[in-house]
Residue, then its C-alpha position, 0 to 999 in steps of 0.5 A: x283478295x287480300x287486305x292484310x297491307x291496307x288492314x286497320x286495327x281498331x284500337x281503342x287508345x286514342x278514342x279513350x283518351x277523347x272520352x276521358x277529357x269530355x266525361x272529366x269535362x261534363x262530370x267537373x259540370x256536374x258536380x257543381x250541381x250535386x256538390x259531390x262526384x258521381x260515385x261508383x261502387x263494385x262488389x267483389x267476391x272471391x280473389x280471381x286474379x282476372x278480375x282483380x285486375x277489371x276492377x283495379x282498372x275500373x277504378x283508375x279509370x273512375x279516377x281519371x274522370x273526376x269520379x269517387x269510386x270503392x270496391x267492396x270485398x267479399x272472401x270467396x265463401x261469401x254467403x248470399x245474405x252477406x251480399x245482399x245486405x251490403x247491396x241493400x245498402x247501396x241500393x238505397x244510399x243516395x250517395x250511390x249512383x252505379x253499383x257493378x257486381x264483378x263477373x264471374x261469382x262464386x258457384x254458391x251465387x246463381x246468375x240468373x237470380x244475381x240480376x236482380x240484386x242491383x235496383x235498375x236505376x243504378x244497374x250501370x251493366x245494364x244486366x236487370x231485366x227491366x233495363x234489358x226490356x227497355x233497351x230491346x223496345x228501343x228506350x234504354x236507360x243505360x246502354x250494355x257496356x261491351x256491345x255500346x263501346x263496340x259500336x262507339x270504336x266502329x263510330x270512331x272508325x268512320x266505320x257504317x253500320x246501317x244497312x250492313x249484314x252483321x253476324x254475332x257469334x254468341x249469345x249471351x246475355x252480355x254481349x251476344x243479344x244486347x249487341x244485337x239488339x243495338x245492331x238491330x236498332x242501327x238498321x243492321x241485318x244481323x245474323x246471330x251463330x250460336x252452338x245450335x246453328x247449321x254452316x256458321x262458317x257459310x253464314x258467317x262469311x256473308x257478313x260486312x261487320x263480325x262480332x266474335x264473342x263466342x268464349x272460344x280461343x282462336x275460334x273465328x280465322x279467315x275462312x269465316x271472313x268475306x274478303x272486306x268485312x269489319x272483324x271485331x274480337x270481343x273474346x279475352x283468353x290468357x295463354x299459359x306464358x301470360x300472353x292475351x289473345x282472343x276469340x279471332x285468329x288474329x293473324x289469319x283474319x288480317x289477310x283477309x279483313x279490311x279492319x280487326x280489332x286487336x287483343x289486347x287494346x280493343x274492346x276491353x277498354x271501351x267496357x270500361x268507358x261506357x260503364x263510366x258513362x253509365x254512372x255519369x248518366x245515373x248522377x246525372x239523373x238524381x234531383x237536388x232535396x229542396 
């Protein structure tokens, strides 16, 4: 059976620009109330072009909703006390409310102790330990940013989620298992493919809805696909002649879903906006001093 006529790409566009009238709606609110924006701080180490360019986005996108935002840059040799200091700062400023530490550090850094740096109270990636166990046992304070604007582009689709076979290819802490830990909470039946998993290709092909977010260009074509199924490309890779592509084998893929998620103009935005989100959640949340 062949889709690729009748395929719909999910583009993000039209849903941002809805989400931006509502969050600029509910944060002119909110600011009435605090007599200040919900503010936004991001810690930059290092000059890699690719984040360089998230960060400038997250702020015009911090802008667009009434938000005050500043990124706070550190030289690639930063050192461990030099960050902390400043997030130590933010962390107990009042005038905070989300502080994001762009990915990927410098090596000098260690992820698994850089979780930690952010109070959970403004960890608006959702990336503390605190933060992830509320999200597992079904409370969270904030949603993951990737894997909750997923789920909002497949809601604006019309696309179902509840009693459908999902299959997650990958594992990490910031797509992989939150999403499928969202997916779970949706009364999805989630299959999760990893390097360790025997046949991916024969699991895989027995999903309704496929989340690639592997960090492998190309990796996912149409004989990973059920004829039907819902594809969503989480992956972002540039080519040599500057051109972006994904984990999905676009092209491929199309022939045979009814549904796929381009790169670019899918997911990537989507982050953003829930981020956004998280941070309006955070000012929201602060009490007046009497």
């Amino acid at each position: 059976m062949c889709y690729k006529k009748g395929v719909i790409r999910l583009i993000a566009k039209p849903l941002i620009a809805l989400k931006t009238i509502e969050l600029a709606a509910k944060t002119a609110e909110l600011k009435k109330r605090l007599g200040r924006a919900p503010h936004l701080s991001v810690i930059l180490i290092g000059s890699d072009p690719a984040s360089q360019v998230y960060v400038s986005k997250k702020g015009t996108a911090a802008e667009a909703v009434g938000f005050t935002h500043e990124t706070i840059l550190f030289p690639e040799n930063a050192t461990l006390p030099q960050v902390k200091a400043k997030l130590d700062e933010l962390n107990q400023s009042s005038l905070v409310d989300g502080i994001l530490i762009q990915r990927p550090l410098p090596r000098q850094f260690s992820e698994n102790d850089a979780v930690f740096w952010v109070k959970p109270e403004k960890d608006v990636d959702c990336l503390h330990p605190e933060n992830v166990g509320l999200l597992v046992n079904g409370n969270p304070r904030f949603l993951p940013c990737t894997p909750a604007g997923v789920l909002q582009l497949l809601e604006y689709y019309q696309i179902s989620i509840a009693g459908k076979i999902a299959c997650v290819i990958g594992r990490s802490a910031i797509v992989g298992k939150p999403l499928a830990a969202l997916l779970l909470s949706k009364n999805a039946s989630v299959i999760q493919i990893h390097r360790g998993t025997q046949s991916p290709k024969n699991l895989c092909k027995l999903a309704d809805l496929v989340f690639v977010a592997a960090g492998a260009k190309g990796l996912v074509n149409q004989e990973w696909i059920k004829p039907g199924a819902v594809v969503v490309d989480v992956g972002i890779h540039r080519g040599s002649d500057g051109k972006l592509s994904g984990d999905v084998d676009f092209e491929s893929v199309q022939s045979v879903a009814s549904a796929v998620t381009p790169v670019p103009g899918g997911v990537g935005p989507m982050t953003i906006q829930v981020l956004l989100e998280n941070t309006f959640t955070s000012a929201a949340s602060t009490k007046l001093t009497e």
